[in-house]
C-alpha positions in Angstrom: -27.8 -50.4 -35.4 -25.3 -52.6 -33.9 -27.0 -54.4 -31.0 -24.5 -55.9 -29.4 -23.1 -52.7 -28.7 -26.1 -51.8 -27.1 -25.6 -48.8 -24.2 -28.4 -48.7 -21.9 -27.7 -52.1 -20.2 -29.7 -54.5 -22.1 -28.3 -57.6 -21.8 -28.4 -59.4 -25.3 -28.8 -63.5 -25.6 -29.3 -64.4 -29.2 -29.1 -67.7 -31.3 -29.9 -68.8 -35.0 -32.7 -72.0 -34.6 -33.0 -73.8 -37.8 -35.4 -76.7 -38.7 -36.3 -78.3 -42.0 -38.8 -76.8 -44.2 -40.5 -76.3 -47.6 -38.5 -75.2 -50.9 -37.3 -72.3 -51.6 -39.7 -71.1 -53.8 -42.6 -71.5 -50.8 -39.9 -70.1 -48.2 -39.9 -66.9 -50.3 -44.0 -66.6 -49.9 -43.6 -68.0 -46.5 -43.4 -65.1 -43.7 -42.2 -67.6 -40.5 -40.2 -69.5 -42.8 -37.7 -66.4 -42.1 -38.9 -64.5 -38.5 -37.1 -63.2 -35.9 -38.9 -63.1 -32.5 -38.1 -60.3 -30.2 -38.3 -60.8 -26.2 -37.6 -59.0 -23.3 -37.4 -60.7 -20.2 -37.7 -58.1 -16.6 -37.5 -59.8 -13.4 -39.4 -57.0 -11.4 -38.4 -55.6 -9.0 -40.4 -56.5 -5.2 -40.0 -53.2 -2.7 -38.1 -53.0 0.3 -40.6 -52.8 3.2 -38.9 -53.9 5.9 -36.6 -51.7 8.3 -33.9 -54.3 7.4 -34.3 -54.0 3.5 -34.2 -50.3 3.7 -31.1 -50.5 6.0 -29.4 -52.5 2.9 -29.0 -48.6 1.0 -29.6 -45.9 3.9 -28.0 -48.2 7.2 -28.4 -44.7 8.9 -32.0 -44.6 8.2 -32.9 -45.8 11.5 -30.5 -44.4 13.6 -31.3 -40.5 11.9 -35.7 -41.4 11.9 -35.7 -43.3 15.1 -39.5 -43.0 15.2 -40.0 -44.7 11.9 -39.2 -48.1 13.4 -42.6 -47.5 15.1 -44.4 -47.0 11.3 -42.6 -49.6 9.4 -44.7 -52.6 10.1 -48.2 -51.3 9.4 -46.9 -49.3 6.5 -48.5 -49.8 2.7 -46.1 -50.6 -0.3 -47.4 -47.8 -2.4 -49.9 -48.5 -5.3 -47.3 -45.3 -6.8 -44.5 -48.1 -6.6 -46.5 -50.7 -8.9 -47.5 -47.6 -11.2 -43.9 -46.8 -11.6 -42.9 -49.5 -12.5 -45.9 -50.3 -15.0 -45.3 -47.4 -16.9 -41.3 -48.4 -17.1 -42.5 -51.7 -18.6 -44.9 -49.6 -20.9 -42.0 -47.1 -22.1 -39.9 -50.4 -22.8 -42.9 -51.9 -24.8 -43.1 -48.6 -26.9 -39.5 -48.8 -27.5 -39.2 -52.3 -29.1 -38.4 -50.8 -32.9 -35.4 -48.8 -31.7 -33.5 -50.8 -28.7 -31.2 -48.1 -28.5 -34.1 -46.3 -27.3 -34.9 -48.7 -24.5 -35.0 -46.9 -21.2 -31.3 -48.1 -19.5 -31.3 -51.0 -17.0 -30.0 -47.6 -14.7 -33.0 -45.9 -15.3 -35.5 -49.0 -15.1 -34.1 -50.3 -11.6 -34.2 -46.5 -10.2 -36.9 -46.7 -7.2 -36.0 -49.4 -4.3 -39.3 -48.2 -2.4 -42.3 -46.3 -2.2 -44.4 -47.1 1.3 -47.0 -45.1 2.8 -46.4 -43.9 6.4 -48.6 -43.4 8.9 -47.5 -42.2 12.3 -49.5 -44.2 15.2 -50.0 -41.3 17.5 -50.1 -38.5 15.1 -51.8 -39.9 12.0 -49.0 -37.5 10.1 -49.1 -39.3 6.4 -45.6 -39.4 4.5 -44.3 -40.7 1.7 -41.3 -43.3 2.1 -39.3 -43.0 -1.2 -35.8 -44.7 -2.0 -34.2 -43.7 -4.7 -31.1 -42.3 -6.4 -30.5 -38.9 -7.3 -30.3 -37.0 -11.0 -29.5 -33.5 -11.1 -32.4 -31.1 -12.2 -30.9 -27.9 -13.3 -34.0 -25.7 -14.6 -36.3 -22.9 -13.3 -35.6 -19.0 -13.8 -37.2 -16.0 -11.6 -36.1 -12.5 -13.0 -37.8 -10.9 -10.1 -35.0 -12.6 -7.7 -31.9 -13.0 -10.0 -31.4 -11.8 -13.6 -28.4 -14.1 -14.6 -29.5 -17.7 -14.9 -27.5 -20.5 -16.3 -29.7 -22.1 -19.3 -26.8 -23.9 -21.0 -27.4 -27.2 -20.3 -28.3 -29.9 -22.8 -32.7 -30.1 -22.4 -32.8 -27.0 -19.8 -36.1 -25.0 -19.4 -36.6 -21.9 -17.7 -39.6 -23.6 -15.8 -40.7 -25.8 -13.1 -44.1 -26.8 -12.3 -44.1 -25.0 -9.2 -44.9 -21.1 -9.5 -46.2 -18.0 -8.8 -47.0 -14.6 -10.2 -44.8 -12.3 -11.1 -44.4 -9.4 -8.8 -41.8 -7.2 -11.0 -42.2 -6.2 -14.5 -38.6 -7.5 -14.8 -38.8 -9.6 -18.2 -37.2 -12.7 -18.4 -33.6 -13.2 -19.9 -35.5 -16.0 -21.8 -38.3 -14.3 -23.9 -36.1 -12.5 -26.3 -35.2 -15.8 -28.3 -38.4 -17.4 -27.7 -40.2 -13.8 -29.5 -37.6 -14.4 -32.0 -38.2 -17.6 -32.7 -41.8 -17.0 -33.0 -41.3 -14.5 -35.5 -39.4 -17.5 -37.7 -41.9 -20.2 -37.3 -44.6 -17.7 -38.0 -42.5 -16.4 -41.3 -42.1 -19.9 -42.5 -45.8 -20.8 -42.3 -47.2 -17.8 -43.9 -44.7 -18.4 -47.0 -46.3 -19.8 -49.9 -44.1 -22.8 -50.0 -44.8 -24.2 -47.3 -46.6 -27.8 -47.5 -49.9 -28.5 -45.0 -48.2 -31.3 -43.6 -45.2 -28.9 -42.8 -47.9 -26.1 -41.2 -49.5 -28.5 -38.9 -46.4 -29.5 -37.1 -45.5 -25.2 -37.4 -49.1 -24.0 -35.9 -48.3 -27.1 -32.5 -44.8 -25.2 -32.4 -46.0 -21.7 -33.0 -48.9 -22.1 -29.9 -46.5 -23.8 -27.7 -43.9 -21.4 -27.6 -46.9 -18.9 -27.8 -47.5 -20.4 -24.4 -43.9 -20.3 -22.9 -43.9 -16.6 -23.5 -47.0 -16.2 -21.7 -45.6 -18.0 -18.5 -42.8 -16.7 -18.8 -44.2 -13.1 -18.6 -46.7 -14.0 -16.2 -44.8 -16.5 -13.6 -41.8 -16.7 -11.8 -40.4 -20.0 -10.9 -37.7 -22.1 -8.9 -34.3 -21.8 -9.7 -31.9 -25.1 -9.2 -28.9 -23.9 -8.2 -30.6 -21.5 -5.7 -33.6 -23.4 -4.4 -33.6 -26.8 -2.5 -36.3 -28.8 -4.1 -37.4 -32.2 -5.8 -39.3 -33.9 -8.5 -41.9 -36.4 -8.7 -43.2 -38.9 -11.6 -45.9 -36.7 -13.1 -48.4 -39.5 -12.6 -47.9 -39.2 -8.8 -49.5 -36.2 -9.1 -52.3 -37.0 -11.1 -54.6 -39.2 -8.8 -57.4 -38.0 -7.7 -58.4 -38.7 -4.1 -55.5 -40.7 -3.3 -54.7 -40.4 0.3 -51.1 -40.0 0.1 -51.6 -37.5 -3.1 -48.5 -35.5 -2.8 -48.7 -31.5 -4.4 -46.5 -29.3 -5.6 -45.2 -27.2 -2.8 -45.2 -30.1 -0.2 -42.3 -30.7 2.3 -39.9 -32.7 2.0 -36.9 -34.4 4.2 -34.0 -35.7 1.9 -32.1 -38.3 4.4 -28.5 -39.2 3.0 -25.4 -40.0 5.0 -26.8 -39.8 7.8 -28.1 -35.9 7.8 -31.4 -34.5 6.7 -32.2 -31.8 4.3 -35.4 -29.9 4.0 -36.9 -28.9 0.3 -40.1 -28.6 -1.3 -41.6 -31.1 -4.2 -41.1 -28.3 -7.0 -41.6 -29.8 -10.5 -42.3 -33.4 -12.2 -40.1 -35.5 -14.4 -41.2 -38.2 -16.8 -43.6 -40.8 -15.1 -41.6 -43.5 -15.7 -38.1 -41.9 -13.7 -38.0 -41.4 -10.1 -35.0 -39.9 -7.9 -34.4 -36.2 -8.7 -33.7 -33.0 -6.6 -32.3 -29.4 -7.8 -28.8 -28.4 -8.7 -28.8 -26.6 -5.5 -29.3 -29.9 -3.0 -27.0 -31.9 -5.6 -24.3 -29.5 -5.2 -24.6 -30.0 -1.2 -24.8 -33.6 -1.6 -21.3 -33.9 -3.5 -19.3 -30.5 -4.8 -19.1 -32.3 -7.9 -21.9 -32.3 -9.3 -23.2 -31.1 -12.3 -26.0 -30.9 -14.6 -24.7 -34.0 -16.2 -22.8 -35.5 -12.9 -25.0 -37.1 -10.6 -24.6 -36.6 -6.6 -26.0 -40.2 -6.2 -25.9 -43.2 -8.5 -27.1 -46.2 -5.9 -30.2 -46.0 -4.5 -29.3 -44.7 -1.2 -31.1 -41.3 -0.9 -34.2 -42.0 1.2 -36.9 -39.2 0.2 -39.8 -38.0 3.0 -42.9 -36.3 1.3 -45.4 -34.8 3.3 -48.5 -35.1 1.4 -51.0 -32.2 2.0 -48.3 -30.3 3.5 -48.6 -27.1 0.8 -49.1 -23.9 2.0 -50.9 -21.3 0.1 -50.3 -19.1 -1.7 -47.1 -20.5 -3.4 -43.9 -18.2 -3.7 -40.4 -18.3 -3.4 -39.2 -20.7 -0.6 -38.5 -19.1 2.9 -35.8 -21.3 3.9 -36.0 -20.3 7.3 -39.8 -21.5 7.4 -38.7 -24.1 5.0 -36.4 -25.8 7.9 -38.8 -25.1 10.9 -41.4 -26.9 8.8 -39.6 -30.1 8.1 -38.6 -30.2 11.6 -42.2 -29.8 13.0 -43.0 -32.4 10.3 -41.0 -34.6 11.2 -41.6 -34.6 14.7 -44.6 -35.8 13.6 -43.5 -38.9 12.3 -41.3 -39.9 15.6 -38.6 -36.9 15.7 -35.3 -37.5 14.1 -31.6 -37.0 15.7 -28.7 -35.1 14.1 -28.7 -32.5 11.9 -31.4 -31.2 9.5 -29.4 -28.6 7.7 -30.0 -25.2 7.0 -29.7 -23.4 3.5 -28.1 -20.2 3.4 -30.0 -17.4 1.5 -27.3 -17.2 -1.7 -29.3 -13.9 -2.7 -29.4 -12.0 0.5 -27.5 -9.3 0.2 -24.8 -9.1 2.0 -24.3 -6.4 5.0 -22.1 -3.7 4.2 -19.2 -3.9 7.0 -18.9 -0.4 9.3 -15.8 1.9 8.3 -13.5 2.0 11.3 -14.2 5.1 13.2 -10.5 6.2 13.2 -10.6 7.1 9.2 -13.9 7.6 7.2 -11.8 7.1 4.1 -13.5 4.8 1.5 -11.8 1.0 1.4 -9.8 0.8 -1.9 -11.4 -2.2 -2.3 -14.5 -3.6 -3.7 -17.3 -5.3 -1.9 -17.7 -8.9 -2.7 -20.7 -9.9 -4.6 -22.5 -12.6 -3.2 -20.8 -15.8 -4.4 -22.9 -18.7 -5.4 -20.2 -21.2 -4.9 -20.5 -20.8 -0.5 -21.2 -23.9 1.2 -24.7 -23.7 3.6 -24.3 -23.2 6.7 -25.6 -26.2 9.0 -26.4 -26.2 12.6 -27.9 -29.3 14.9 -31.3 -28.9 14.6 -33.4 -28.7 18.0 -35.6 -31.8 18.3 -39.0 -32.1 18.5 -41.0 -33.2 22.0 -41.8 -36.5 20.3 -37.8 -37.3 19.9 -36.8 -36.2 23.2 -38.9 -39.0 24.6 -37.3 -41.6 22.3 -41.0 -41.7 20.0 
């Protein structure tokens, strides 16, 4: 491996130290007589907590969650914040025998903030995240749309959030999961085949055993269709936290100064933050892609309503899903502007009335619904608390 050619933003300072020593017939035996020591030095990174120091990334912030300004000074740097960036260090600790391997400077400085909110009047709790923002591009839900893209490089057909099935649609993705079952299976009932080789087989064979069982059973988020965002998993795994956020909580994305509404819908690695779905990327910046990122600096400022799950789970209502975070975030001061509103891509669309002058049918085709339409967006109507300047 050619270290100085290192990719993932590891700066490299390295010397040759000599000093006198014994012979070389004892330097042979002698293990330090011929070392190299390995250290990585991480200044760590010390949260933004002021409404100053979150202006540096978002200077809208303020101006689009006026009500915040109230929040800021008795808000909590999040113990989730330290706990992120512990486990970064611990990834980079586990990595130390293949620096190529190192999680990227990119990736390590990814999370600018995590404070806990409190509003003064309401008590409403939220989650103060900045971040940037990777593209997630996985999820599939027969029941709603047959076609989904699974070409991209480490796609899966699931997200954390689901609910059961309500068709006996099967999924576009069980076929070649049943068909590799039927190899791994062949290949460890051969003869051949070592016990070393069917240990690692039987962990393969019962985990995509398990995939076709979701995948039969559940239906799930899609990216490019549903507006939602992902958590560290660790974020979700601590019991009576108070600001313990769940799948199916609300969430405000501020960027630019607009706000969009989604719902926390899967979990990433615990050592990443700063992910939403194809479908908000998309809005973000037409560009994006499952490999182009809408936002590289850390200037998306995430809102997550802990506790703010409904039951039971199911496909988003995006109606409901905007009238939520707009009664949400009334609750933390009110915010001005826009909170946008997502167009249903799978509505069907209405069939326009013949003219009553011919009831000849139109030589041409109606459209299918086009997945490529921008939202719609409208200036969403404030809450009581923001029309008194709260």
């Amino acid at each position: 491996m050619e270290t100085a050619r290192l990719f993932n933003g590891l700066e490299l300072h390295s010397k040759v130290t000599t000093s006198e020593g014994d012979s070389a017939l004892i330097g042979r035996k002698t293990p330090d007589a011929y070392s190299l020591d390995l250290e990585i030095n991480i200044r760590m990174p010390k949260a933004a907590q002021t409404l100053e120091e979150l202006a540096l990334v978002d200077p809208l912030l303020a101006s689009t969650l006026p009500g915040i300004k109230d929040d800021i000074p008795k808000a909590k740097v999040s113990n989730f914040y330290y706990g992120l960036y512990q486990l970064k260090v611990d990834a980079v600790n586990r990595a130390l025998g293949r620096l190529d391997q190192i999680i990227s400077r990119h990736n390590f400085f990814d999370c600018n903030t995590i404070l806990e909110l409190s509003d003064v009047k309401t008590n409403r709790k939220a989650l103060l995240i900045q971040s940037d923002m990777d593209v997630n591009a996985d999820g599939s839900d027969a029941d709603r749309f047959v076609e989904v893209d699974g070409s991209s490089t480490n796609f899966q057909p699931f997200t954390s959030y689901r609910w059961p099935k309500k068709t006996n649609k099967p999924s576009q993705f069980a076929p070649g999961r049943e068909e590799r079952l039927k190899q791994l299976q062949a290949e460890y009932d051969a003869k051949t085949t070592s016990t070393d080789r069917k240990k690692i087989l039987k962990e393969q064979i019962e985990q995509t055993q398990r995939e076709l069982g979701d995948l039969k059973k559940y239906s799930f988020l899609i990216a490019k269709i549903d507006p939602y965002v992902v958590l560290p998993g660790f974020m979700l795994r601590q019991p009576n936290h108070a600001f313990l956020p769940k799948l199916g909580d609300y969430v405000a994305i501020s960027y630019e100064g607009k706000l969009y509404p989604a719902i926390l819908g899967d979990v990433g690695p615990s050592y990443k933050i700063g992910e939403a779905s194809l479908r908000i990327c998309t809005q973000l910046d037409r560009n994006s892609t499952p490999y182009i990122r809408p936002a590289s600096n850390l200037n998306i400022t995430y809102i997550v309503f802990p506790g703010s799950a409904e039951d039971p789970p199911g496909p988003p209502d995006l109606k409901k899903l905007h009238d939520r975070c707009a009664t949400l975030l009334g609750e933390i001061g009110g915010f001005a502007g826009e909170l946008w509103e997502w167009e249903d891509l799978l509505a069907k669309p209405t069939p326009s009335p013949l003219p009553e002058e011919s009831a000849a049918p139109s030589a041409s085709a109606s459209p299918s619904p086009s997945f490529e339409a921008s939202p719609r967006s409208s200036p969403a109507a404030k809450s009581p608390a923001s029309l008194n300047g709260n």
